[in-house]
C-alpha positions as CSV (number, residue, x, y, z in Angstrom):
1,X,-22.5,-64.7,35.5
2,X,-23.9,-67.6,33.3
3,X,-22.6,-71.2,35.1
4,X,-20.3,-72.4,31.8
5,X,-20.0,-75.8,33.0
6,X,-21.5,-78.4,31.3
7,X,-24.9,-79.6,32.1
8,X,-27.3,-82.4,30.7
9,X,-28.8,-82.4,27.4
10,X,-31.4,-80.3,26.2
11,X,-33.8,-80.8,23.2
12,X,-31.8,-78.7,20.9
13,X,-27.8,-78.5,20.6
14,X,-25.2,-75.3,20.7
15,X,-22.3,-76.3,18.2
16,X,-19.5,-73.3,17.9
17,X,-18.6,-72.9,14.1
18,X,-14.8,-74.4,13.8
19,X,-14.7,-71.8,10.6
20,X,-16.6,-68.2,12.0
21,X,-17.1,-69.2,15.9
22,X,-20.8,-68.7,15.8
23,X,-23.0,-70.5,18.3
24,X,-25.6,-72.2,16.7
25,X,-28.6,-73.8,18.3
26,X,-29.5,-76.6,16.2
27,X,-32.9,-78.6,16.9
28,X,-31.6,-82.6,16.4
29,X,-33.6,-83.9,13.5
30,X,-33.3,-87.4,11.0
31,X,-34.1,-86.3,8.1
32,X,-30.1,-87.3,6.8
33,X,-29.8,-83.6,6.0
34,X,-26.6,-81.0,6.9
35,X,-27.2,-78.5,9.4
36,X,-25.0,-75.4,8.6
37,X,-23.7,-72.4,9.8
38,X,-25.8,-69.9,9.1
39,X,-23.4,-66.8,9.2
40,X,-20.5,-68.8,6.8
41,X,-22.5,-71.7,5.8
42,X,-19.7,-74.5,6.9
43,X,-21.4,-77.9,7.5
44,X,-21.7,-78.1,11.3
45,X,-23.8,-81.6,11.9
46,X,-25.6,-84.6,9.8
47,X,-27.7,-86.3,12.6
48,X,-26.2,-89.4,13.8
49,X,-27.8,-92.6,12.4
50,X,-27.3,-96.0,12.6
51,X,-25.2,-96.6,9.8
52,X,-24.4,-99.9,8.1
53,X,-23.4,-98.8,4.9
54,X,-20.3,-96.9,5.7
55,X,-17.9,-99.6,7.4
56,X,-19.7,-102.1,4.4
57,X,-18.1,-99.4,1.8
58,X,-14.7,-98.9,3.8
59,X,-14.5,-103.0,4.1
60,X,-15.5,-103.6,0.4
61,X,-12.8,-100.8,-0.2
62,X,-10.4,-102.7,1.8
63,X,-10.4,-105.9,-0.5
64,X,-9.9,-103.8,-3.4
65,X,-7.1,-102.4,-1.8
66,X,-5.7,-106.0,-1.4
67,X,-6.4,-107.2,-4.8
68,X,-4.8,-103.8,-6.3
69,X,-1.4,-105.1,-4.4
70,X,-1.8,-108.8,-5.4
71,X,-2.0,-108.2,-9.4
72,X,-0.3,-106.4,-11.9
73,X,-1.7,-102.4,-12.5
74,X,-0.5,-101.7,-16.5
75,X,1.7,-102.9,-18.7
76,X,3.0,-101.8,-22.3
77,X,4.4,-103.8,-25.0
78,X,7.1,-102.2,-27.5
79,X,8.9,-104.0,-30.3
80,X,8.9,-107.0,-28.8
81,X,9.3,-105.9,-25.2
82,X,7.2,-106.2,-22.9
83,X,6.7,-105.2,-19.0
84,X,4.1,-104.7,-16.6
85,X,4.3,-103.2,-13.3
86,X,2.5,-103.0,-9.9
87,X,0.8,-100.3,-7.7
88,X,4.1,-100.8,-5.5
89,X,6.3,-100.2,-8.2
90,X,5.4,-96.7,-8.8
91,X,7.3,-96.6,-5.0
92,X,9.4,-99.3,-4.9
93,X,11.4,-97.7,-8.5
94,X,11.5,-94.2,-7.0
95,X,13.8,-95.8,-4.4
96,X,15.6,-97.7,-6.2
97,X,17.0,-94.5,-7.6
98,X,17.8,-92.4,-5.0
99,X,14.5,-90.9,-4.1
100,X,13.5,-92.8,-0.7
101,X,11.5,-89.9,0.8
102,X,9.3,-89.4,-2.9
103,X,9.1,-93.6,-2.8
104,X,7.6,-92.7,0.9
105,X,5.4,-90.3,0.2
106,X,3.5,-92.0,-2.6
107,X,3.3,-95.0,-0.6
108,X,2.0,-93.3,2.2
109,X,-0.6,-91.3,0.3
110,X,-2.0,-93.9,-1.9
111,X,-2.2,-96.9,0.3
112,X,-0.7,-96.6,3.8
113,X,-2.9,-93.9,5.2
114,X,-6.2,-94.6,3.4
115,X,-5.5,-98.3,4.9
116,X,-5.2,-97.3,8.0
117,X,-8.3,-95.1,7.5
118,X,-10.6,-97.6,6.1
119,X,-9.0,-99.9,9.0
120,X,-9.7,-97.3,11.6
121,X,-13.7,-97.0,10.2
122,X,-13.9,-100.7,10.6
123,X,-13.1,-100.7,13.9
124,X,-15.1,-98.1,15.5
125,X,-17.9,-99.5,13.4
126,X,-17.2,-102.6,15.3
127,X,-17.0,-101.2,18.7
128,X,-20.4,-98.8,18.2
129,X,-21.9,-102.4,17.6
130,X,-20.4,-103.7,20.3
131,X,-22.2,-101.2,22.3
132,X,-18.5,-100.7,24.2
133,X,-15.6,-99.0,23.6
134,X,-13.4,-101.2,22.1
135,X,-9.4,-100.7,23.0
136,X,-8.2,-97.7,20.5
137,X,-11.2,-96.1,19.5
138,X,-11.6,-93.4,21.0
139,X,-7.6,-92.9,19.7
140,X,-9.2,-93.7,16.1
141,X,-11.9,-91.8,16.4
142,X,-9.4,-88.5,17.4
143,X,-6.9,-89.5,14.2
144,X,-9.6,-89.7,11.5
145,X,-10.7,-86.2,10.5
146,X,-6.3,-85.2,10.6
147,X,-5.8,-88.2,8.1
148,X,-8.4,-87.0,5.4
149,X,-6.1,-84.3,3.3
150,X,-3.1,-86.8,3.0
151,X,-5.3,-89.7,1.4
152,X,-4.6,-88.9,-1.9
153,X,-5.8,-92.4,-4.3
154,X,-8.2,-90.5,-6.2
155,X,-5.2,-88.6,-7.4
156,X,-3.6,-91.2,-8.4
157,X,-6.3,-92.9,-10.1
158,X,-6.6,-89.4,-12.3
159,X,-2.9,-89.3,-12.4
160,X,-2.6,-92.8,-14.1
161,X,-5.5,-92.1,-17.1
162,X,-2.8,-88.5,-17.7
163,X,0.1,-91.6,-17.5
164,X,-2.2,-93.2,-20.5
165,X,-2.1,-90.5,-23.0
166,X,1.7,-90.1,-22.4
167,X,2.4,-93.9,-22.5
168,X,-0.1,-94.6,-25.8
169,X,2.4,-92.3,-28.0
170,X,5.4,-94.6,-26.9
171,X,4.5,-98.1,-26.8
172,X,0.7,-100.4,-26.6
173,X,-0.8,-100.1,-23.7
174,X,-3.1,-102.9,-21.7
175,X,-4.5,-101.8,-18.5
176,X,-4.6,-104.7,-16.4
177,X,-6.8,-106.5,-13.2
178,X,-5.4,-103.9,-10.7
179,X,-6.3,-100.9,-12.7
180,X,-9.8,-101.8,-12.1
181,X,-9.6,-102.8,-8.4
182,X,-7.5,-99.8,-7.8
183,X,-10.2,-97.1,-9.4
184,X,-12.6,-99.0,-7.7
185,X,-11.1,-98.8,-4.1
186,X,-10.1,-95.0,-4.2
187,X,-14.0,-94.2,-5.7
188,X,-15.4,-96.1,-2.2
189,X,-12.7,-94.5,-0.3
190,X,-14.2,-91.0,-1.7
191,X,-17.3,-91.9,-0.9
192,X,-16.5,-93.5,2.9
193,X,-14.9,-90.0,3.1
194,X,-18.0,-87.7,2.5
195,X,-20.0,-89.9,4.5
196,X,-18.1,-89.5,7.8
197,X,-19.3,-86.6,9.8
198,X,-16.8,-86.5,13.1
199,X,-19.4,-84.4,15.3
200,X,-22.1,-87.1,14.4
201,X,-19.2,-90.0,14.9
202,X,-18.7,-88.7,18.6
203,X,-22.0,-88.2,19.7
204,X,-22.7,-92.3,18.4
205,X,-19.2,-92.8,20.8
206,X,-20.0,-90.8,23.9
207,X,-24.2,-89.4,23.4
208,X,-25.2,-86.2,22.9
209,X,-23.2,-83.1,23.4
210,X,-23.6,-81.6,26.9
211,X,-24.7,-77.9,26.8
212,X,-23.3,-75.1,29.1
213,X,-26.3,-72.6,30.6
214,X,-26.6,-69.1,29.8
215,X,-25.3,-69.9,26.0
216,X,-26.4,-67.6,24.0
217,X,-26.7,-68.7,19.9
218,X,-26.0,-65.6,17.3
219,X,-22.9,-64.5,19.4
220,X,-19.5,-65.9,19.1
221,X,-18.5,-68.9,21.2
222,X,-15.0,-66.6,22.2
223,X,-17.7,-63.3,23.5
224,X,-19.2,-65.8,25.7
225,X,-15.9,-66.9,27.4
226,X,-16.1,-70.3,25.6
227,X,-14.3,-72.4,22.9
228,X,-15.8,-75.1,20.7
229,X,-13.8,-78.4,20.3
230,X,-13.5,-78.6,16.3
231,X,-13.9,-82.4,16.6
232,X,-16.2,-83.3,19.2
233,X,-18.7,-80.0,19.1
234,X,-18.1,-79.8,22.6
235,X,-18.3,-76.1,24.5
236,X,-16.8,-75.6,27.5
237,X,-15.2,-72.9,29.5
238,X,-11.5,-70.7,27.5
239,X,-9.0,-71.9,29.2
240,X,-9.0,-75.7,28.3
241,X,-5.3,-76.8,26.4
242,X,-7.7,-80.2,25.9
243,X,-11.5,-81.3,25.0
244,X,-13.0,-82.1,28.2
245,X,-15.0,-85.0,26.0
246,X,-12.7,-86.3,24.0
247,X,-9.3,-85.1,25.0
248,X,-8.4,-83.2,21.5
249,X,-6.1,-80.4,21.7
250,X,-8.0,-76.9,22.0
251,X,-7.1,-74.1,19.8
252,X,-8.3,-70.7,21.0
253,X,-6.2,-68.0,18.6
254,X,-2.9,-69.1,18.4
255,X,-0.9,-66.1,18.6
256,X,1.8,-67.2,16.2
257,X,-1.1,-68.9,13.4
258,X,-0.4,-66.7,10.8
259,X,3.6,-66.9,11.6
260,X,3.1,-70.3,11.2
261,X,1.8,-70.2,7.9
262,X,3.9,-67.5,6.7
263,X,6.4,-69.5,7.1
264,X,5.0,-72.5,5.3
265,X,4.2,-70.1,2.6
266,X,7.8,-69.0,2.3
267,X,9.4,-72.5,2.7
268,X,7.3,-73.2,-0.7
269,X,8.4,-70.3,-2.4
270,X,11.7,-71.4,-2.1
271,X,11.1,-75.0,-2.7
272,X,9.2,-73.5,-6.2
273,X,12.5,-72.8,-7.8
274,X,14.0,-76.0,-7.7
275,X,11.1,-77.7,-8.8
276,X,11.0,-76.2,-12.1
277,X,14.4,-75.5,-12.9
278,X,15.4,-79.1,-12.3
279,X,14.4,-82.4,-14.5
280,X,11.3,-83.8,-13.2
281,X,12.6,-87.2,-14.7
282,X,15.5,-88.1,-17.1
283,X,14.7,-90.2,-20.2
284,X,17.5,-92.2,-21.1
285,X,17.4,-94.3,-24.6
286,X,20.5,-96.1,-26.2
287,X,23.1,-93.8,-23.8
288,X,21.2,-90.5,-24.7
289,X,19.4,-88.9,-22.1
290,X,16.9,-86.2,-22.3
291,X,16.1,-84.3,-18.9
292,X,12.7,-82.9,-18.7
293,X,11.3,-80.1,-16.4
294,X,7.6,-79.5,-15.6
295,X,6.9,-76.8,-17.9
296,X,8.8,-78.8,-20.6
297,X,6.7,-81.7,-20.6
298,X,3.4,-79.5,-20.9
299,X,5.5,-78.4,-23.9
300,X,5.5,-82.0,-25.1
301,X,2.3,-82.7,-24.6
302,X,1.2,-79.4,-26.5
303,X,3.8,-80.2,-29.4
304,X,1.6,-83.6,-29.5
305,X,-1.3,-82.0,-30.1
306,X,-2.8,-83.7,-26.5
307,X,-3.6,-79.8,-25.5
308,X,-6.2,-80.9,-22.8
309,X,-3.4,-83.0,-20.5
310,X,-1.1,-79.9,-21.1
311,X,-3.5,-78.2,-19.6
312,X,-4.5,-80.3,-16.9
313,X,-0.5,-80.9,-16.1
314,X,-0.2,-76.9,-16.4
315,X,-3.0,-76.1,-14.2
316,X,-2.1,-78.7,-11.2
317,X,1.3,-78.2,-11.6
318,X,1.7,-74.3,-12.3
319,X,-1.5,-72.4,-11.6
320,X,-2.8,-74.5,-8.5
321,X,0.9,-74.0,-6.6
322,X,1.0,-70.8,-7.2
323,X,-2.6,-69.7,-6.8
324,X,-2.6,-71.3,-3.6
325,X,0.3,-69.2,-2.2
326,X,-1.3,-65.8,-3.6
327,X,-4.5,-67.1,-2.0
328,X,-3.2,-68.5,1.3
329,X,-0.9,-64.4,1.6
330,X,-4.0,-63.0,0.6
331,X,-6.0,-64.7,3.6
332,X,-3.0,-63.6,6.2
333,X,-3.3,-60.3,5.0
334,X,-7.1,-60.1,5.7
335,X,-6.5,-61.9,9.0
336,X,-4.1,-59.3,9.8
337,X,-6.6,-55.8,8.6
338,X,-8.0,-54.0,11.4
339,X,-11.5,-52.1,10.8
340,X,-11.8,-53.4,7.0
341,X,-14.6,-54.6,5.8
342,X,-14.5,-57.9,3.7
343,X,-17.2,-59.6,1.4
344,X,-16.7,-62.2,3.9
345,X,-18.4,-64.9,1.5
346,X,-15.9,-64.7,-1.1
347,X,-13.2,-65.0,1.6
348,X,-14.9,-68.2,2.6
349,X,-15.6,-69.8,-0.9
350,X,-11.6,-68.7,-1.5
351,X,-10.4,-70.4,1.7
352,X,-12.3,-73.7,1.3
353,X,-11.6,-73.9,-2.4
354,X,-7.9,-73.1,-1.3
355,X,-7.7,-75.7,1.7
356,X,-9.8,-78.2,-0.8
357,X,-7.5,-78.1,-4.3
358,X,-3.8,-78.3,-3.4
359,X,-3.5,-81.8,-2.7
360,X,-4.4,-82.0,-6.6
361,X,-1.5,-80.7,-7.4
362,X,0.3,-84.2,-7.0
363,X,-0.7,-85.6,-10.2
364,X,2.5,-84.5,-11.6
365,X,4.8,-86.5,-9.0
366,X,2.0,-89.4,-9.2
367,X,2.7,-89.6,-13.4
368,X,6.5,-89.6,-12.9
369,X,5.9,-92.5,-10.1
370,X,4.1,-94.6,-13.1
371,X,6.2,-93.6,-15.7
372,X,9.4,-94.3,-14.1
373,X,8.0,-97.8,-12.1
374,X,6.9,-98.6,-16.0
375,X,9.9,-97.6,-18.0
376,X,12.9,-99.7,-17.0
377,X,14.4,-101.8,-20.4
378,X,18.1,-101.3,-19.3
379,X,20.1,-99.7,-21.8
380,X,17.1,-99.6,-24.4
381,X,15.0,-97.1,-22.3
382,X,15.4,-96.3,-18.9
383,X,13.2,-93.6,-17.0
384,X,14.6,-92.3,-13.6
385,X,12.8,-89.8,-11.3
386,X,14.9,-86.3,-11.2
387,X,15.4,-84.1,-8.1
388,X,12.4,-81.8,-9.1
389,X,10.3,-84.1,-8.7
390,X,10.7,-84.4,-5.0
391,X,11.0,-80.7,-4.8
392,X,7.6,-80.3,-6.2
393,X,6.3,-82.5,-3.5
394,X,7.9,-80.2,-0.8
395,X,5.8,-77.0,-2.1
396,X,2.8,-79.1,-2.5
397,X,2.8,-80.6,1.3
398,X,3.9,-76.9,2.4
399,X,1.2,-75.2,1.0
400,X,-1.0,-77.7,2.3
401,X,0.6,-77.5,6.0
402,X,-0.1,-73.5,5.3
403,X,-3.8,-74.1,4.6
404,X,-4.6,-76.3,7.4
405,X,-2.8,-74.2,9.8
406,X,-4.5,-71.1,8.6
407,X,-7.4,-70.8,10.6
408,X,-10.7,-68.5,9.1
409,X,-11.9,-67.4,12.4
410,X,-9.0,-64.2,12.8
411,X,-10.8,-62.8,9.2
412,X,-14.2,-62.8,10.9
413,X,-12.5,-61.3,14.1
414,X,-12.1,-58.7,12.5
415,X,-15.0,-57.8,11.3
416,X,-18.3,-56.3,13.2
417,X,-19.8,-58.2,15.8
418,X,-22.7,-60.4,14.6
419,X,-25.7,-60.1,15.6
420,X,-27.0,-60.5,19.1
421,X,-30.3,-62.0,17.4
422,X,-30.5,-66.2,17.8
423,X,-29.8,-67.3,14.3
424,X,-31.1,-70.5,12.6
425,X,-29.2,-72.8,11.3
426,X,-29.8,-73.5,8.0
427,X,-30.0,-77.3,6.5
428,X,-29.1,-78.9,3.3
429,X,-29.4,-82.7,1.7
């Protein structure tokens, strides 16, 4: 029986794939380059470095983050009247008419989370310099990689250019100081993003993974009686409801995962038909008001001849929803086939395409946040938020729930074993 208690390092590491549970046995280089799977080709490691550059971006991003809040983002001028509004009072108006939860969400998603990200980079930045643990990092450390699908101010940044087009046919448009700081602070969030690699980040915290003896690379982590910590990179014995290292929660094969997300899956379903049979917002000008539902203002924007925001609107809002359901039921379903053999790279590029483009599908609630925190003249024109608007946010944070619960390694459990063969890990820049 191979001892499957950790030991001291060796020259090379043995990661477990968090996407196919291959065992990989990757030789530590520091070249910058990815080291990936080399059965589903999921980025396992970037060597740990010494890196100054990504708490200077996550800083840099913080202070535009703080100017964005301290001036005005657009404002418009029509006949005479004029108003500008702030990055808050895309929230702040949503709640002011009767939509505290949508207020919450877009204040969360935009600038409470990132903060707290970019915060959280700071400060284990700080304590790796420190060359101690400062108090909360290892806590920090644990959050990050669960905080990256909800930061969402790239979105918003898009959203607001499709809030231009819309805006331009109504009234002159200036975009103001906050514009800039704001596209600027959710481009170095983006980049802070892709530069964190949480394997590499835990290794800098704690030093190199320990490696259980008799570990075999080329055969699943599960076949060997182990399980891979997703965050960490950490093997160790099945068994284990935390990481030894870092304390994570350990997720073998749930037995209920793909109830789970079949539920998800339905609860968005449901959620669909409310959010486009009800007004996504209510114009209201001199006591006339005109409700308007998703697929009626692609209809606008089409009868305007602005054919490529239709289409953007109509692909995030539409097609991305519901391709995401068909694509998420499709994955169950494969998770779920005994003895059926699947092109298992297209079931990859579907899934991480899936898990990647739903959070997209907010530009639509992010425009109506503009519009509405824009357009308030009293009687003269008054935008307010409708309740399909906050039902649309319900089947995009559902199907996004679904994806991240799904987990890809019950497709490749069902398909042959791999082979007993070590297998090389392939790298990338």
């Amino acid at each position: 029986m191979p001892d499957k208690h950790p030991r001291p390092e060796r020259p090379h590491l043995l990661l477990a794939c968090h996407e196919c549970d291959l065992v990989s046995d990757i030789m530590i280089r520091q070249d910058g380059e990815w080291h990936q799977c080399p059965r589903c080709r999921h980025a396992l490691l970037r060597p740990a470095q010494n890196d100054q550059l990504t708490p200077a971006l996550a800083f840099t991003a913080l202070i535009l983050l703080a100017l964005s809040l301290a001036f005005p983002y657009i404002a418009f001028e029509q006949s005479g009247l004029e108003r500008a509004m702030t990055v808050t009072d895309a929230a702040s108006e949503l709640a002011i008419y009767h939509h505290p939860l949508l207020a919450v969400i877009v204040i969360a998603t935009i600038i409470v989370i990132p903060a707290f990200y970019l915060l959280s980079v700071c400060w284990i930045h700080l304590s790796l310099a420190a060359r101690q643990h400062l108090p909360g990092s290892l806590m920090l450390a644990r959050w990050l990689p669960r905080l990256q699908p909800w930061m969402m101010a790239d979105v918003f940044a898009i959203a607001a250019l499709v809030s231009l087009v819309k805006i331009i046919a109504m009234a002159h448009v200036q975009l103001l100081e906050a514009f800039w700081t704001f596209t600027g602070y959710a481009l170095l969030l983006l980049i802070t993003v892709t530069r964190m690699n949480t394997i590499s980040l835990w290794q800098r915290l704690l030093g190199t993974l320990l490696q259980p003896l008799g570990t075999r690379p080329g055969l699943t982590a599960q076949a060997q009686g182990l399980i891979g910590c997703a965050w960490c990179g950490q093997l160790q014995p099945l068994g284990q409801h935390h990481c030894l290292r870092c304390s994570s929660p350990l997720h073998e094969r749930h037995p209920f995962t793909l109830q789970r997300v079949w539920a998800l899956l339905i609860t968005s379903i449901i959620a669909c038909f409310p959010a486009h049979l009800y007004p996504i917002m209510v114009t209201t000008s001199l006591g006339q008001s005109d409700p308007s539902t998703i697929i009626g203002g692609v209809m606008l924007f089409l009868d305007h001849g602005d054919w490529p925001i239709a289409l953007v609107i109509f692909t995030a809002s539409v097609l991305v929803p519901f391709g995401k359901i068909f694509a998420i039921s499709w994955l169950c379903i494969a998770a779920s086939r005994r003895n059926h053999t699947l092109d298992m790279a297209s079931q990859m590029r579907l899934y991480r395409v899936t898990e990647w483009i739903g959070r997209w599908s907010m530009i639509d609630v992010f425009v109506v946040a503009i519009i509405v925190g824009l357009f308030q003249l009293g009687n003269i024109l008054t935008i307010e938020p409708g309740f399909g608007g906050l039902a649309f946010s319900a089947v995009v944070i559902f199907t996004m729930l679904a994806a991240l619960q799904f987990d890809p390694r019950l497709i490749w459990d069902q398909q042959q074993s791999p082979t007993t063969s070590p297998l090389k890990p392939e790298t990338t820049a």
